[in-house]
N, C-alpha and C positions, 0 to 999 in steps of 0.2 A: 513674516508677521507672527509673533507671538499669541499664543491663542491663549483666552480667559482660562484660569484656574476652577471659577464654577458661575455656576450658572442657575435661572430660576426659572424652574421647571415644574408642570405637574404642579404648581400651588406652594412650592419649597425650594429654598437654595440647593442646590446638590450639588457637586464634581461635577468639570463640563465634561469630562468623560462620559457621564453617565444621562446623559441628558440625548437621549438620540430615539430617532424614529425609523418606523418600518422603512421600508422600500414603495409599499402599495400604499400610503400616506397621502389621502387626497390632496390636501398643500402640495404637495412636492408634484404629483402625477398631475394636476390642473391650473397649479397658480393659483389656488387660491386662500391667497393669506393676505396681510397690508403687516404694514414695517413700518420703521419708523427710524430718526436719526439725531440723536442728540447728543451735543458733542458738552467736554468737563473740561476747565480750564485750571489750570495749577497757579495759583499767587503765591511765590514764591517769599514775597516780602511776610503775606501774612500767616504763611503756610496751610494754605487753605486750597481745597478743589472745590470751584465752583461748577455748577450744572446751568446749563444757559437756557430759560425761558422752560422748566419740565412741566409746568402745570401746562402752558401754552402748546408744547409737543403732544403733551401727551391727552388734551381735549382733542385736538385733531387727530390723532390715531385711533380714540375710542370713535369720534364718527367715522371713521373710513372704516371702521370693522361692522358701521352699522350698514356701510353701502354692500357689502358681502351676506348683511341680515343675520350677523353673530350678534351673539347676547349674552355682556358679560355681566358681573354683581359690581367689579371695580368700579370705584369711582377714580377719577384722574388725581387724587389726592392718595389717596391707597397707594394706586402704582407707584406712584413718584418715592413713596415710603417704600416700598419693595427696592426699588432702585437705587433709594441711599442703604438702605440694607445689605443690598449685594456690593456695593464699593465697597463698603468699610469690609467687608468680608475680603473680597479682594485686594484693601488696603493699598490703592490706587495713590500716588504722590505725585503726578504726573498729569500731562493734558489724555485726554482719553475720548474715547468715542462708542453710545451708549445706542447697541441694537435693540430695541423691544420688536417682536415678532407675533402674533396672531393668525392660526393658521387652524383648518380643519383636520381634525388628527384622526380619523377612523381611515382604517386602512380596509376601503372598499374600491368596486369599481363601479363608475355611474359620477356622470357629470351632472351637478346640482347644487342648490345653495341652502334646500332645504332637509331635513333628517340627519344632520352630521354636526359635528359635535366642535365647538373652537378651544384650540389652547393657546395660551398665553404663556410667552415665552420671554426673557431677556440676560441678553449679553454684555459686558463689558470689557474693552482692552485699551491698552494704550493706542496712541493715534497722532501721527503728525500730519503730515501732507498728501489732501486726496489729486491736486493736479500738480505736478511737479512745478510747471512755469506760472507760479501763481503772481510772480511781476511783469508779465507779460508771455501772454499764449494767444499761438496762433489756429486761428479757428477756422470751420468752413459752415458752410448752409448743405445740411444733409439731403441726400437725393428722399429720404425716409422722411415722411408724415407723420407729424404727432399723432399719437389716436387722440380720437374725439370722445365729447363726455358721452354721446349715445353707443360707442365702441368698448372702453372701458375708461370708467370717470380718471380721468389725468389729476383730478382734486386731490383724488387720497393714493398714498403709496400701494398699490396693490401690485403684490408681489409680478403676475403674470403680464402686468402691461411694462413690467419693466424689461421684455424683450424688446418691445419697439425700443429702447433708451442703447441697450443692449447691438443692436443692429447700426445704428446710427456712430455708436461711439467704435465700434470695432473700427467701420471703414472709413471713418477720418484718422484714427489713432497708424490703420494699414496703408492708406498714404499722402502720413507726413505731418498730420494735423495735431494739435494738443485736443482738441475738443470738437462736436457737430452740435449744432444750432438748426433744431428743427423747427417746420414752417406747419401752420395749422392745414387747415382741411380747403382755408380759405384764401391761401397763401401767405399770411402774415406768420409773422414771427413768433412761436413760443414758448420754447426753454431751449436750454442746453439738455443734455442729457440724462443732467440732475441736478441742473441747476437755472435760475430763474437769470432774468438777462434784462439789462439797464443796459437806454445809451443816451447820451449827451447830445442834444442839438441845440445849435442856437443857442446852448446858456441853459436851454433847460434839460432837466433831466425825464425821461419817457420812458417805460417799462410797461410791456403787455398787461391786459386787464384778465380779473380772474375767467373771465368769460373765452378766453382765446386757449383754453384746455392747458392751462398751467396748475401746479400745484400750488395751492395758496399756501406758501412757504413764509416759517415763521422767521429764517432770515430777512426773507422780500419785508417780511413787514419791520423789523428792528431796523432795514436799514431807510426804508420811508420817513420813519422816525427821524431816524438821523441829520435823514439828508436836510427832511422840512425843520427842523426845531435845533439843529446846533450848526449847520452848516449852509441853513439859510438860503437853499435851494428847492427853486418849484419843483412838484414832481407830480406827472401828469400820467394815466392811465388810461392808455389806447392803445387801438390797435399799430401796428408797427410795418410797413413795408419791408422786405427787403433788403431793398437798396438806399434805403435809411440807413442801414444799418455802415454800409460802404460810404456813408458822406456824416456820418458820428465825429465830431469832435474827441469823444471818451467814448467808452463800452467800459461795461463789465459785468463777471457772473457774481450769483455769489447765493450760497446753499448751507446749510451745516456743515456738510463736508469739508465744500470744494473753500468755505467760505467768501473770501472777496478773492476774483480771480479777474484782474485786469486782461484786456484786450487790447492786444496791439496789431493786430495783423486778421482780417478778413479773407478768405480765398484768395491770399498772396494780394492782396491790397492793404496799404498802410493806412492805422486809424492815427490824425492829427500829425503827434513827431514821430510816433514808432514807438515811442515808450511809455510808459505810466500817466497817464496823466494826473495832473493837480489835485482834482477833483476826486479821483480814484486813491490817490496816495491819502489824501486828507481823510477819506472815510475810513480806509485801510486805519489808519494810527487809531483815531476815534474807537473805533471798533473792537480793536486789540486790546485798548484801555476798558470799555465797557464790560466784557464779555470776563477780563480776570477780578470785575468788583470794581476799577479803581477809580469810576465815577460814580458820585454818589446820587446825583439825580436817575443813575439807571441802576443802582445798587439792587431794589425790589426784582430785577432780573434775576438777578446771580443766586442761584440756593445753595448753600453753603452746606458739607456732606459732615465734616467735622466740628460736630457744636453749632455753635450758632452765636 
């Protein structure tokens, strides 16, 4: 993976070379930063890189840095203009994938949330595929627990709960699995490791609620949209057994990253034929069009880095 040319650091674009931190870096020595993930779409026809939903990323990264008790002057509108700043600088032509990072930058020792100082950080590089079988992967139900919101809020990206994500994805990745799907505190279903998780029953579509320690993912909500208003499918928000998950018609994840990642395969159990299903292909095409501009009822999505 090619790493960014520069980066915005310290309040200025600078060389990513130059953009680095101590070793004693509270962020770094406690976890405590939130992140964020937003991925740029390349329209080839119009020669244009769109940025998918940055005002909507990036009000939810400013409150996840309020759950840490940073306090910055940005406004979500500011960043987003830092961000088409740093592309064009970087001069991006390509799909790309857009880190902003928020992290306590005094390099003391003393676990705290109060007397330390937050910076604001972001990165940009190109980006294709974050789960390689995104037409079908095979998943498991991780023996690892989500954390819960009274452990560390699963709501906002906070760098340090992303070892439980971390734990989970190793030992399904070490044997055999594409992905783990972890079970809340209460045994239901909810997320992937960094990604939100749809399945198909009965015709309709079901996906945990935000209350099951999921991140309120601005995918999970584009593809809500979707599914209720162009593709004409109920879509119900509850809790999720298990072994629901084993008797799914369709499944699937689907995150900024990882985007839409079809499910075919449960802990070596088959979902419907084994492959793609319908429903999953259908959102899949929809989405791929949305996301480079080329619908114009979702057009106000796409922010356009070059002109406008």
């Amino acid at each position: 993976m090619a790493l960014p040319k520069y980066a915005f650091f310290q309040n200025k674009i600078v060389p990513y070379s130059e953009a680095k931190v101590g070793i004693l870096t509270h962020g770094l020595n406690y976890g405590t930063g939130i992140f964020g993930g937003i991925r740029g779409y390349w329209n080839d026809e119009e020669k244009q890189l769109f940025i998918f939903r940055p005002i909507d990323h990036f009000q939810r990264f400013l409150e996840s840095t309020r759950l840490l008790r940073m306090e910055f002057s940005y406004t979500r509108e500011e960043v987003v203009q830092k961000l088409i700043e740093l592309i064009q600088k970087e001069d991006l032509h390509e799909d790309c994938y857009v880190r902003p990072l928020a992290f306590y930058a005094d390099e003391i020792i003393g676990v705290r949330l109060h007397n330390v100082t937050p910076m604001l950080t972001i990165s940009v590089l190109p980006f294709g595929r974050y789960l390689e079988k995104e037409e079908g992967a095979h998943v498991t139900i991780s023996s690892w627990r989500r954390i819960d919101d009274n452990v560390i809020p699963a709501r906002g990206k906070i760098t340090g709960g992303y070892v439980n994500s971390a734990l989970a994805k190793t030992d399904a990745n070490l044997s055999g699995f594409d992905e783990a799907i972890l079970l809340n505190q209460d045994g239901h279903i909810s997320e992937g490791s960094a990604e939100n998780v749809f399945i198909m029953r009965k015709g309709k579509i079901v996906t945990p609620p935000v209350t099951d320690n999921i991140l309120e993912g601005i995918t999970r909500n584009s593809m809500i949209t979707l599914l209720r208003d162009e593709l004409g499918m109920e879509v119900v928000e509850r809790s999720i057994d298990r072994t629901e998950v084993y008797l799914a018609e369709e499944a699937f994840l689907v995150a900024t990253g990882a985007q839409i990642v079809a499910i075919t395969r449960v802990d070596h159990r088959k979902l419907g034929s084994g492959l793609m299903g319908p429903v999953t292909q259908k959102l899949r095409d929809l989405y791929f069009d949305v996301v480079r501009g080329r619908v114009p009822k979702y057009r106000q999505w796409c922010y356009p880095v070059y002109g406008k």
